[in-house]
KETORBA-664609 format. One line per 3 residues: for each residue x, y, z of N, C-alpha, C, O. Coordinates in steps of 0.05 Angstrom, whole numbers, plus 5000, padded with zeros to 4 digits. Example, Ala and Ser with C-alpha at 12.3 -4.5 7.8 and 13.67 -1.06 7.14 Angstrom:
REM KETORBA-664609
5264,4886,5156,5246,4910,5156,5264,4934,5156,5285,4934,5169; 5257,4955,5142,5273,4979,5143,5258,5001,5157,5268,5023,5161
REM end
This chain:
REM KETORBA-664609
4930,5339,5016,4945,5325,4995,4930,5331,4968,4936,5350,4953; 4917,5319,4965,4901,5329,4943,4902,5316,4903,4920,5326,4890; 4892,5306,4894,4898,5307,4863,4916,5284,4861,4934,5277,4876
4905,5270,4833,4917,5250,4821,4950,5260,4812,4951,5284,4807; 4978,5245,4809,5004,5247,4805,5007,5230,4783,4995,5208,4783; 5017,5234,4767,5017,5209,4741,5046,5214,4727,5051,5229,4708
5065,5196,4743,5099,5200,4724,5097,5190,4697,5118,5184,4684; 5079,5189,4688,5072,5182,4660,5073,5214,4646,5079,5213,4622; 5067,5240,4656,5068,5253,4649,5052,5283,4653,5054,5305,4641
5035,5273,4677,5018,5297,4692,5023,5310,4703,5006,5325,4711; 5051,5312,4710,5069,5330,4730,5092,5330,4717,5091,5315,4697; 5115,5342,4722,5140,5344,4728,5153,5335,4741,5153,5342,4765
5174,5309,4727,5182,5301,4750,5196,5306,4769,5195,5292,4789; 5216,5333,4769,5223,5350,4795,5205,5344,4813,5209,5331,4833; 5177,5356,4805,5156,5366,4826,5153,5345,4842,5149,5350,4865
5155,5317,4834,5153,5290,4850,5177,5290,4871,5177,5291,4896; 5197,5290,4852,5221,5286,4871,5234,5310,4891,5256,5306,4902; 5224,5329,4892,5224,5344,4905,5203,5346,4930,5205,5365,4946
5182,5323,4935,5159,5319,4955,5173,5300,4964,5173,5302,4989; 5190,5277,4956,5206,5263,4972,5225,5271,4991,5242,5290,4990; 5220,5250,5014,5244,5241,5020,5268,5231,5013,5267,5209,5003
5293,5243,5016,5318,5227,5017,5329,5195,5034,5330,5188,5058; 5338,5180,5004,5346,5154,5020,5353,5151,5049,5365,5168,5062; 5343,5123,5059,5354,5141,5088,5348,5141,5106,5353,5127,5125
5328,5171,5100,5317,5191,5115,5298,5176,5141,5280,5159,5140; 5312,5190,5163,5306,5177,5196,5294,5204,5205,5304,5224,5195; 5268,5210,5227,5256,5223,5234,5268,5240,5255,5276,5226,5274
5273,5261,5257,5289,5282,5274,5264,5280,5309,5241,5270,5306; 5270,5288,5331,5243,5298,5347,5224,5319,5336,5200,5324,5341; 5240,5328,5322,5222,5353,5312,5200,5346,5297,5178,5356,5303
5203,5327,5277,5177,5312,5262,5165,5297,5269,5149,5291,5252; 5162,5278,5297,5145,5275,5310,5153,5252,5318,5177,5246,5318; 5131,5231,5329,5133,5198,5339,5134,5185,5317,5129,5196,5296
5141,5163,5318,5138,5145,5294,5111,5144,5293,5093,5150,5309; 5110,5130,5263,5084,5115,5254,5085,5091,5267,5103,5084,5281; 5059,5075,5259,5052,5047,5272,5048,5037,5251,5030,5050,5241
5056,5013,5231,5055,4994,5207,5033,4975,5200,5048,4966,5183; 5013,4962,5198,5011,4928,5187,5005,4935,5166,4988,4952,5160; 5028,4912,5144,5030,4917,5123,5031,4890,5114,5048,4874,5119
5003,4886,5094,4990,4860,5093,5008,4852,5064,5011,4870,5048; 5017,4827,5059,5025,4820,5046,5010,4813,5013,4986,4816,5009; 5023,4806,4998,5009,4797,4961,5005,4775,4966,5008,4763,4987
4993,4767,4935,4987,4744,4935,5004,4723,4932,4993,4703,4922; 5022,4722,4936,5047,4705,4929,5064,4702,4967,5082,4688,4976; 5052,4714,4974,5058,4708,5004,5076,4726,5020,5081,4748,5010
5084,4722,5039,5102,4735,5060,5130,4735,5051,5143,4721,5066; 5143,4744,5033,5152,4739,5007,5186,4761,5036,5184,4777,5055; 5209,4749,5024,5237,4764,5027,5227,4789,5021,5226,4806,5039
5217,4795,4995,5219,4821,4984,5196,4843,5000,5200,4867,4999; 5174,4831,5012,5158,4843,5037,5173,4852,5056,5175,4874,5066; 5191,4822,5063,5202,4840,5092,5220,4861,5086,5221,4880,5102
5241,4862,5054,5248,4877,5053,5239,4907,5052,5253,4926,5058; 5216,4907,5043,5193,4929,5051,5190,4942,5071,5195,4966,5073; 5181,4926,5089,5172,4936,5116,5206,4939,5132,5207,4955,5151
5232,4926,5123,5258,4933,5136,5261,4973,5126,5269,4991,5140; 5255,4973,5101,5258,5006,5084,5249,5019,5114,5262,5027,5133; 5219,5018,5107,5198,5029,5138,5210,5038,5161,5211,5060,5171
5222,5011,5168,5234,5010,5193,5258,5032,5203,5264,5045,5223; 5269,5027,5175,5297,5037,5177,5297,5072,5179,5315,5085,5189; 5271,5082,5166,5268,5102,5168,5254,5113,5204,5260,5136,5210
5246,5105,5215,5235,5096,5243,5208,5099,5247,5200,5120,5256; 5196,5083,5242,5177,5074,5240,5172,5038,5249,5188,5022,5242; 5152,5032,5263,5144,5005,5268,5124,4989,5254,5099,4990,5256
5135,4977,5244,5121,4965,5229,5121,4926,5222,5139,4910,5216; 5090,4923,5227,5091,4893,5229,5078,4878,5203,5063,4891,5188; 5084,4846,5196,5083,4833,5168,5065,4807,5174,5075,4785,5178
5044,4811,5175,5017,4793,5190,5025,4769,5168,5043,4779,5154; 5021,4750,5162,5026,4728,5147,4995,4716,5157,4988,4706,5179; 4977,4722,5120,4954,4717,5128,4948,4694,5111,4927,4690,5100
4974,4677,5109,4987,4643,5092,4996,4625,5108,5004,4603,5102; 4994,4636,5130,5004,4616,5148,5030,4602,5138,5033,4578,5132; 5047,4620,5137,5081,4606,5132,5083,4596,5099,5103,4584,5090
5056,4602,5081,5058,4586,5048,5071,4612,5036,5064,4635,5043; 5082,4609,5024,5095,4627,4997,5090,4607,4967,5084,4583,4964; 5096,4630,4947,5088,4612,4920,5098,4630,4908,5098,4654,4913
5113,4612,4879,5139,4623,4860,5128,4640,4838,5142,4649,4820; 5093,4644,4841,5088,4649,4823,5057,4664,4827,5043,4659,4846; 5052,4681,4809,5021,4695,4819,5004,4677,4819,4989,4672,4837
5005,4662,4790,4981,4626,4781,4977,4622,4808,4960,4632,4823; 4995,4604,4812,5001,4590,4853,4990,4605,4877,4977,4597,4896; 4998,4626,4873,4991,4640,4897,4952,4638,4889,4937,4621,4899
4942,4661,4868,4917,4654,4864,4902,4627,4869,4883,4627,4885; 4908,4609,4859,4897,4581,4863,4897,4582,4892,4877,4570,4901; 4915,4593,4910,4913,4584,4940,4895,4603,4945,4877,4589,4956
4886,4629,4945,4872,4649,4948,4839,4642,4939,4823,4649,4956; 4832,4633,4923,4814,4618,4912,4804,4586,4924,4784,4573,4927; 4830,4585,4927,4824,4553,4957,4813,4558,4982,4798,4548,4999
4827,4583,4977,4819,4593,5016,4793,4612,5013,4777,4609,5032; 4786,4630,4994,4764,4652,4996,4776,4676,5001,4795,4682,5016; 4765,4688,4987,4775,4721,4991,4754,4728,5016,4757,4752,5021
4740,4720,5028,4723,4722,5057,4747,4721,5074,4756,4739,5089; 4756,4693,5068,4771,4673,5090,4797,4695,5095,4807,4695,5117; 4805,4708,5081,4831,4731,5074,4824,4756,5093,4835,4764,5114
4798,4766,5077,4782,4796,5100,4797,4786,5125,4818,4794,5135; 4783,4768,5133,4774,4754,5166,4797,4752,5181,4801,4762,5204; 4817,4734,5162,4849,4734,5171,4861,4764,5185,4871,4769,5207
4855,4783,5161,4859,4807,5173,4849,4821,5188,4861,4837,5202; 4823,4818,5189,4806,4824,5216,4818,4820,5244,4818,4835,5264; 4829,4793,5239,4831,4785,5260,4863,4791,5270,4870,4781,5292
4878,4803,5259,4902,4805,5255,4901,4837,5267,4920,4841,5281; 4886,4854,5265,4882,4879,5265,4873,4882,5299,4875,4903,5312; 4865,4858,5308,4851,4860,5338,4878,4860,5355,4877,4875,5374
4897,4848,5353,4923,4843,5361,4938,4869,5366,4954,4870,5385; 4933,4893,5350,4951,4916,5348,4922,4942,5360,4898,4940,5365; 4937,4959,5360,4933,4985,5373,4901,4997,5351,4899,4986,5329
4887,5009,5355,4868,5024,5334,4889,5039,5317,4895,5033,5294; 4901,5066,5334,4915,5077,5319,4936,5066,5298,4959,5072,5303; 4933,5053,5280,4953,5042,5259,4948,5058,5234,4927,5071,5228
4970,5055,5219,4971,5057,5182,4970,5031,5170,4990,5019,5166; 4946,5021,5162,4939,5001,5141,4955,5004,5122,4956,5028,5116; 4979,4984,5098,4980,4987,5086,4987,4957,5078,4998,4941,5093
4979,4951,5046,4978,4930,5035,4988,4924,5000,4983,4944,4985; 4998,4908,4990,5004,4900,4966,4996,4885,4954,5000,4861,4958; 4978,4895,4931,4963,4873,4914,4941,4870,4937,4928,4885,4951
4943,4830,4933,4918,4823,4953,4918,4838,4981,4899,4850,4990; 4938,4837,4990,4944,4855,5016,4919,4884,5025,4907,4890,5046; 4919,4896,4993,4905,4930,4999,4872,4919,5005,4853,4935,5010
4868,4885,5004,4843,4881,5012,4831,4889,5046,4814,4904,5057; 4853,4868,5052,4845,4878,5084,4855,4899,5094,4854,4897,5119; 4863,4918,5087,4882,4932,5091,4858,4966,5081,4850,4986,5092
4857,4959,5064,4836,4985,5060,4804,4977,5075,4789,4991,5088; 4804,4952,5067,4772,4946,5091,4780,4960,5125,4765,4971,5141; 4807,4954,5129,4798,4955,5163,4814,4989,5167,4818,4998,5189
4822,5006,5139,4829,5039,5143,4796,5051,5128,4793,5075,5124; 4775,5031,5123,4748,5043,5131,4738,5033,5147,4717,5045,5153; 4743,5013,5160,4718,5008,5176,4721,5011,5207,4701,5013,5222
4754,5012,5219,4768,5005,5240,4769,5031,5250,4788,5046,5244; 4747,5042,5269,4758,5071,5283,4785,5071,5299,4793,5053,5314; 4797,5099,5293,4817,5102,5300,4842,5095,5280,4864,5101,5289
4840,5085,5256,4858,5078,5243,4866,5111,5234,4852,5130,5229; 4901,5106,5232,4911,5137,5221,4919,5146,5192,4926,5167,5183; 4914,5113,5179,4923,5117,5141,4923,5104,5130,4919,5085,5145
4927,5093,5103,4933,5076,5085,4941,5081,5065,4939,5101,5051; 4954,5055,5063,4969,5056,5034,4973,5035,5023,4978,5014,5037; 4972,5034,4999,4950,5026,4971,4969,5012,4953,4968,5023,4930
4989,4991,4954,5007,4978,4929,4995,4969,4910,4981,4950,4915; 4994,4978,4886,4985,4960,4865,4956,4947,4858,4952,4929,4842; 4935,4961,4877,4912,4948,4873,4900,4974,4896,4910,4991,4911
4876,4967,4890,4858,4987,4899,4824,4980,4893,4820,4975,4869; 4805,4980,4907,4777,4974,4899,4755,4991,4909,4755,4991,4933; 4742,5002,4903,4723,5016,4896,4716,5023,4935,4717,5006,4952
4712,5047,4938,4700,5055,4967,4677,5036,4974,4673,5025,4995; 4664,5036,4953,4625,5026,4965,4639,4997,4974,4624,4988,4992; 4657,4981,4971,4665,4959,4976,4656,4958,5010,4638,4943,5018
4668,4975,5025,4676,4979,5053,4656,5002,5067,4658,5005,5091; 4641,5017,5054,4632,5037,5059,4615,5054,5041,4615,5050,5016; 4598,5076,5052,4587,5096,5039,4615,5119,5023,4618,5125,4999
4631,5125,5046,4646,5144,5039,4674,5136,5049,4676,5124,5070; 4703,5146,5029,4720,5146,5048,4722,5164,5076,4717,5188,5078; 4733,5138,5103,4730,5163,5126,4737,5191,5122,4745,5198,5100
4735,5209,5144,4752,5232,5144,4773,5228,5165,4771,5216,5187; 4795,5240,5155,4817,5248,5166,4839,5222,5170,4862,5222,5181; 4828,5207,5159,4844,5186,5146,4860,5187,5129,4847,5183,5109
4893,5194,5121,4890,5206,5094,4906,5173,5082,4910,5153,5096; 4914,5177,5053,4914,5151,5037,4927,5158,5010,4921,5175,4993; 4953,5133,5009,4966,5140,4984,4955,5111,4971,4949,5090,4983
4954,5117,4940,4962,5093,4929,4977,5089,4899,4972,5103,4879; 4993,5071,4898,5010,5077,4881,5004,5054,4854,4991,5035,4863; 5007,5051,4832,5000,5029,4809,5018,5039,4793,5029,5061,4795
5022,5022,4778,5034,5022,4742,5008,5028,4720,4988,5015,4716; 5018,5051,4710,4998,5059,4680,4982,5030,4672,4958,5023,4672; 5009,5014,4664,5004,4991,4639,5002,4965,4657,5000,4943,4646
5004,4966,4692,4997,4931,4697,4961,4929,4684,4940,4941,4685; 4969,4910,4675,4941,4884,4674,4922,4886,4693,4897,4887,4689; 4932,4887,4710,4914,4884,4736,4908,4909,4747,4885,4915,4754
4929,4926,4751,4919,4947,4764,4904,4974,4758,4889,4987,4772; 4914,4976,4729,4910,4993,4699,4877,4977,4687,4855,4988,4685; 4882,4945,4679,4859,4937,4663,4843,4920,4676,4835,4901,4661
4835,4919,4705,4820,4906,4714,4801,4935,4738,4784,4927,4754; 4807,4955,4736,4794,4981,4745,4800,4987,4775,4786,4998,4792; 4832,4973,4778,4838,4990,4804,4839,5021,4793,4824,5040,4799
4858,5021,4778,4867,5050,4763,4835,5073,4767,4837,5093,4781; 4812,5068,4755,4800,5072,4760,4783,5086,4789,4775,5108,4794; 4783,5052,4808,4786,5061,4839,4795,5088,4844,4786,5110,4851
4815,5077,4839,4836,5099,4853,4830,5129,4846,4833,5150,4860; 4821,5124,4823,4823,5164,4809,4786,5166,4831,4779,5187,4842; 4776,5151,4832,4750,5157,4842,4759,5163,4880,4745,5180,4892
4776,5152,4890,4779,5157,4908,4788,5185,4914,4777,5202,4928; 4811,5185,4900,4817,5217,4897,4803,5240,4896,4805,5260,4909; 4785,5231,4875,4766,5253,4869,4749,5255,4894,4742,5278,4901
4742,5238,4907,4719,5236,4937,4729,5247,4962,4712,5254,4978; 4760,5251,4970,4772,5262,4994,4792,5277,4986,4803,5271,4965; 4799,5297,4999,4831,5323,4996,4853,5309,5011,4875,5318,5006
4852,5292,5026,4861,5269,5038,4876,5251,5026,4895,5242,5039; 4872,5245,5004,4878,5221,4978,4907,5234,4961,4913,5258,4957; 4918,5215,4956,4939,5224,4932,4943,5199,4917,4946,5178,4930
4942,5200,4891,4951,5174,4865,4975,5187,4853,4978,5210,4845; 4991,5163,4854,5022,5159,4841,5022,5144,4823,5032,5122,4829; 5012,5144,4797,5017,5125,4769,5040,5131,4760,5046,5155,4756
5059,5109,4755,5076,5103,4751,5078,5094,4721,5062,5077,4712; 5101,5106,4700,5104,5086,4674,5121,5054,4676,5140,5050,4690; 5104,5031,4655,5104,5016,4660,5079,4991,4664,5056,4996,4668
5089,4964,4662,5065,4942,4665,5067,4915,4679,5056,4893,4677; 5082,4927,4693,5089,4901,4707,5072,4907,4745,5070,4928,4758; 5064,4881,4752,5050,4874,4769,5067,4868,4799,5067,4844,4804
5078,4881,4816,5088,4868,4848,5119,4879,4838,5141,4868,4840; 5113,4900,4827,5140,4920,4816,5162,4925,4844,5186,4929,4846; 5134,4922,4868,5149,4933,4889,5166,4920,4905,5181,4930,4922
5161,4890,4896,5170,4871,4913,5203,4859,4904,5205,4845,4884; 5224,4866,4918,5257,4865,4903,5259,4835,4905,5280,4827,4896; 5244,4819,4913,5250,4786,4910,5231,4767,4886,5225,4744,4892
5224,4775,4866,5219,4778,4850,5214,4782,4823,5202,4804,4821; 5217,4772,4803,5226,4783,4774,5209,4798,4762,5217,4805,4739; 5188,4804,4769,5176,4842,4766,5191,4856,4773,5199,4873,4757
5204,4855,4802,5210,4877,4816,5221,4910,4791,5232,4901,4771; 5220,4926,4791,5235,4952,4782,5244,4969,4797,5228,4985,4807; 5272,4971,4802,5288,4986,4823,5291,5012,4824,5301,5024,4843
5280,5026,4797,5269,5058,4799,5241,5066,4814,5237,5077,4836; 5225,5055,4795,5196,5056,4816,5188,5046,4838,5168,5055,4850; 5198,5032,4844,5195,5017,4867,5219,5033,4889,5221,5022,4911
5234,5053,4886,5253,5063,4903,5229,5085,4906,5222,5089,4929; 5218,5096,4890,5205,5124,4888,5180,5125,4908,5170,5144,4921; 5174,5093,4906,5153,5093,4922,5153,5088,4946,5137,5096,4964
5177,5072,4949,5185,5070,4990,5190,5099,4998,5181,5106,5020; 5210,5124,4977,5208,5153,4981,5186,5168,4991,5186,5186,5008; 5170,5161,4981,5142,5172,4973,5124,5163,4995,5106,5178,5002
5126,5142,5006,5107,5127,5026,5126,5136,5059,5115,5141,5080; 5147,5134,5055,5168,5145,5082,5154,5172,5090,5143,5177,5112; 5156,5194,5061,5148,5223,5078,5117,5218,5078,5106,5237,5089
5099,5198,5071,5074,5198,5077,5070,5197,5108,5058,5212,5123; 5083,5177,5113,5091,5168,5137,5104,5193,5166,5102,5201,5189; 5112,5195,5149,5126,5232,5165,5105,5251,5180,5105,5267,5199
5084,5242,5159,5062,5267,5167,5046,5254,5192,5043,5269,5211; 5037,5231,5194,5025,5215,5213,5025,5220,5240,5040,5206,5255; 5012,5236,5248,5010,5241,5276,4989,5220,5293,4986,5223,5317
REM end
């Protein structure tokens, strides 16, 4: 894979949409078994617009499961959700997913949104046998979880130029460092500043970038042996 992507203006956007998949798009025998899913939810919870997520996934054929690491809480708002995240511990969250991760197969694709890419990138370093990850809207530094990203793990992750959080709190950052550390890695910056862009239940949501990126994460998914 290789090299940072930036629809802000580092590429062509042909060149993007031409690595996609078409809406849709269901796996022939020829391209292989499905993937395997857990796809850890934001901070706002196990939210409609998740499952509508992981339904995209599905529909393309792929399995994929929505750990609810809130135990059934949702919240109308990031404030809310944080305050509960901060009630509980970002420990208390890892652990959730830790423990969530023992339930399913080694071979999985980690993938997470926002708070989600916490446990979700901890257990696609630390969890042998894991086959990938992928990276919504947040991203944190390798040494977090590790010396190095694994090998042969490979790993998308996707952000907005201009979110707050993902842009000015040094995921953006992360991310380009990750890149640069494995051939494995690909970054998708997106124009734009809004935060949980991906999520259609929502009033972030954005129905261009957020289509580009279920495209974009489907043929990731394709390659997954």
């Amino acid at each position: 894979m290789g090299g940072p992507r930036d629809d802000g203006g580092r590429a062509p956007w042909g060149a993007h949409r031409a690595a996609t998949a078409p809406p849709g798009h269901r796996r022939t025998p020829e391209e292989g078994t499905m993937a395997e899913v857990v796809l850890f939810h934001h901070v706002q919870g196990l939210t409609e617009g998740v499952r509508t997520i992981a339904e995209s996934l599905r529909g393309a054929g792929n399995v994929v499961h929505t750990p609810d690491l809130f135990e059934g809480r949702t919240f109308a708002t990031l404030d809310e959700g944080m305050a509960h995240v901060q009630e509980l511990g970002f420990g208390t969250v890892l652990e959730r997913g830790r423990a969530v991760a023992d339930g399913y197969d080694a071979g999985v694709v980690y993938a997470g949104i926002s708070l989600g890419v916490l446990p979700a990138q901890m257990l696609a370093q630390t969890r042998a046998g894991a086959k990938g990850a992928v990276l919504l809207e947040a991203c944190v530094p390798v040494s977090e979880f590790g010396a190095a990203w694994p090998d042969a793990v490979p790993v998308q992750v996707h952000g907005m130029d201009g979110d707050p959080s993902f842009a000015g709190e040094g995921d953006l950052d992360a991310a380009r460092e990750l890149v640069d550390s494995t051939p494995d890695a690909e970054l998708f910056v997106y124009p734009g500043d809004r935060h949980l862009f991906t999520d259609p239940s929502l009033p972030s949501y954005e129905p261009e970038a957020a289509a580009l990126v279920t495209e974009r994460v489907i043929r990731f998914l394709d390659g997954i042996r």
